[in-house]
C-alpha positions in Angstrom: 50.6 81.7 65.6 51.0 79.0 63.1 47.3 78.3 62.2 47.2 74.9 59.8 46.8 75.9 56.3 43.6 73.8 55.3 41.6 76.6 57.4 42.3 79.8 55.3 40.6 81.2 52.0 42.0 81.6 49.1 41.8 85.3 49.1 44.7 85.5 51.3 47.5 84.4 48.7 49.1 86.7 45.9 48.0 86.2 42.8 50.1 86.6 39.2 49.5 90.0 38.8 50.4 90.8 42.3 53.6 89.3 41.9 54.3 90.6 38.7 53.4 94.3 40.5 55.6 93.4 42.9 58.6 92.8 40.5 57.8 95.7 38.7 58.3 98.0 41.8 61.6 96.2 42.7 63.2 97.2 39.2 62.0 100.7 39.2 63.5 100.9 42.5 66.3 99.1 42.1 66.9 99.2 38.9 67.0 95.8 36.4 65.8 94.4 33.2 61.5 94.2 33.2 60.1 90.7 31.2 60.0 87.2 32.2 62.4 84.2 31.0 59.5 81.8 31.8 56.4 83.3 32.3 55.3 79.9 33.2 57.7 79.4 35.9 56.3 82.4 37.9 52.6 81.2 37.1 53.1 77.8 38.4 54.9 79.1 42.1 51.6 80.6 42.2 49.7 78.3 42.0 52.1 75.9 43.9 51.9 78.0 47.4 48.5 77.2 46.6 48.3 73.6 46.4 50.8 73.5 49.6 48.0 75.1 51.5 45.3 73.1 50.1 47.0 69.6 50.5 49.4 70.6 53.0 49.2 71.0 56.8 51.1 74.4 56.9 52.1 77.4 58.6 51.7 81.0 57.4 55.4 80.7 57.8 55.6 77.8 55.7 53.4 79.5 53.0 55.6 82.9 53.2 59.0 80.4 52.9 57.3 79.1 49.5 56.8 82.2 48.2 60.5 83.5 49.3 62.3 80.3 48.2 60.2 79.3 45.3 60.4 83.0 43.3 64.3 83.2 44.0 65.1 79.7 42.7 62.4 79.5 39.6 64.5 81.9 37.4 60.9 83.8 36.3 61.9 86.9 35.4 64.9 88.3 33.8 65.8 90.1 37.2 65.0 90.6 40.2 64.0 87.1 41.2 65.7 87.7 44.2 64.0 90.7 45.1 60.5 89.5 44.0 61.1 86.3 46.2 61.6 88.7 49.5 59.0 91.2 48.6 56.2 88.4 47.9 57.6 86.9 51.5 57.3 89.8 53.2 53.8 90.6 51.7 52.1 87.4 52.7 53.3 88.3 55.9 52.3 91.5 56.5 48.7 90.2 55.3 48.8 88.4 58.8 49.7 91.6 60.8 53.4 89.4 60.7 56.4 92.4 60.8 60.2 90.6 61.0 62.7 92.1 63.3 65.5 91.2 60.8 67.5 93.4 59.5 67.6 94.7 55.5 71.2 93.0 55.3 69.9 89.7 57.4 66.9 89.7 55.1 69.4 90.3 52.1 71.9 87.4 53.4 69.3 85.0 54.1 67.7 85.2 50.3 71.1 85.1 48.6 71.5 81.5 50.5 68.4 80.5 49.1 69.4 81.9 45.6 73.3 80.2 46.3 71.4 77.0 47.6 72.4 77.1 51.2 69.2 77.8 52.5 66.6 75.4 52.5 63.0 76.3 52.3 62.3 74.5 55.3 65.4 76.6 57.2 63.5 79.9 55.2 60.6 79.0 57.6 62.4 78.5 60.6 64.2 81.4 60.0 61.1 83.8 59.8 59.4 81.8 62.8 62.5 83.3 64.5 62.7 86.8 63.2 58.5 87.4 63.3 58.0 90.3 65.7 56.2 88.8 69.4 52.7 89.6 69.4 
């Protein structure tokens, strides 16, 4: 279950535009203002799950963390970051056939300690490691 990184394709991670989809559907569901504060700052997250994968010896759980963690702390958009940070998790996932038996308020409590600074990335790992459904 956790495959080393340097293996996969590229066509496996979200790109910009997936991400920025992602947010989109999180504030017409939720509610929230659309735009970016740094447009950037979502562009290089990105990019740097990416690079983790490339140069990194990694799980998928590793690579979902990045995504969760690093879109909840970069301050992108103008809201939603939190929300964007889960969804993108979850998505990367689910591209793996990976479901979590966490709860919506464990998911929810776990991503406000990222967003509070409680949560590590590294603990964002362990923590899906421990929530991914058994095969």
């Amino acid at each position: 279950m956790l495959t080393p990184c340097k293996s996969w394709q590229s066509k496996v991670f979200l790109s910009f535009e997936q991400v920025c989809i992602l947010h989109q559907l999180e504030i017409d569901k939720h509610g929230g203002a659309s735009g970016f504060i740094n447009e950037s700052a979502v562009i290089a997250v990105v990019h740097a799950v990416e690079m983790k994968a490339f140069y990194a010896s990694c799980s998928v759980f590793e690579l979902a963390a990045a995504y969760g963690y690093k879109l909840t702390q970069c301050h992108g958009f103008r809201d939603g970051n939190k929300r964007v940070g889960a969804s993108a998790m979850l998505v990367f996932l689910m591209q793996f056939g990976i479901d979590l038996t966490a709860s919506n308020d464990e998911l929810v409590a776990v991503i406000m300690g990222v967003a509070q600074g409680q949560v590590s990335e590294a603990e964002l790992a362990r923590w899906l490691v421990a929530k991914a459904k058994p095969d």
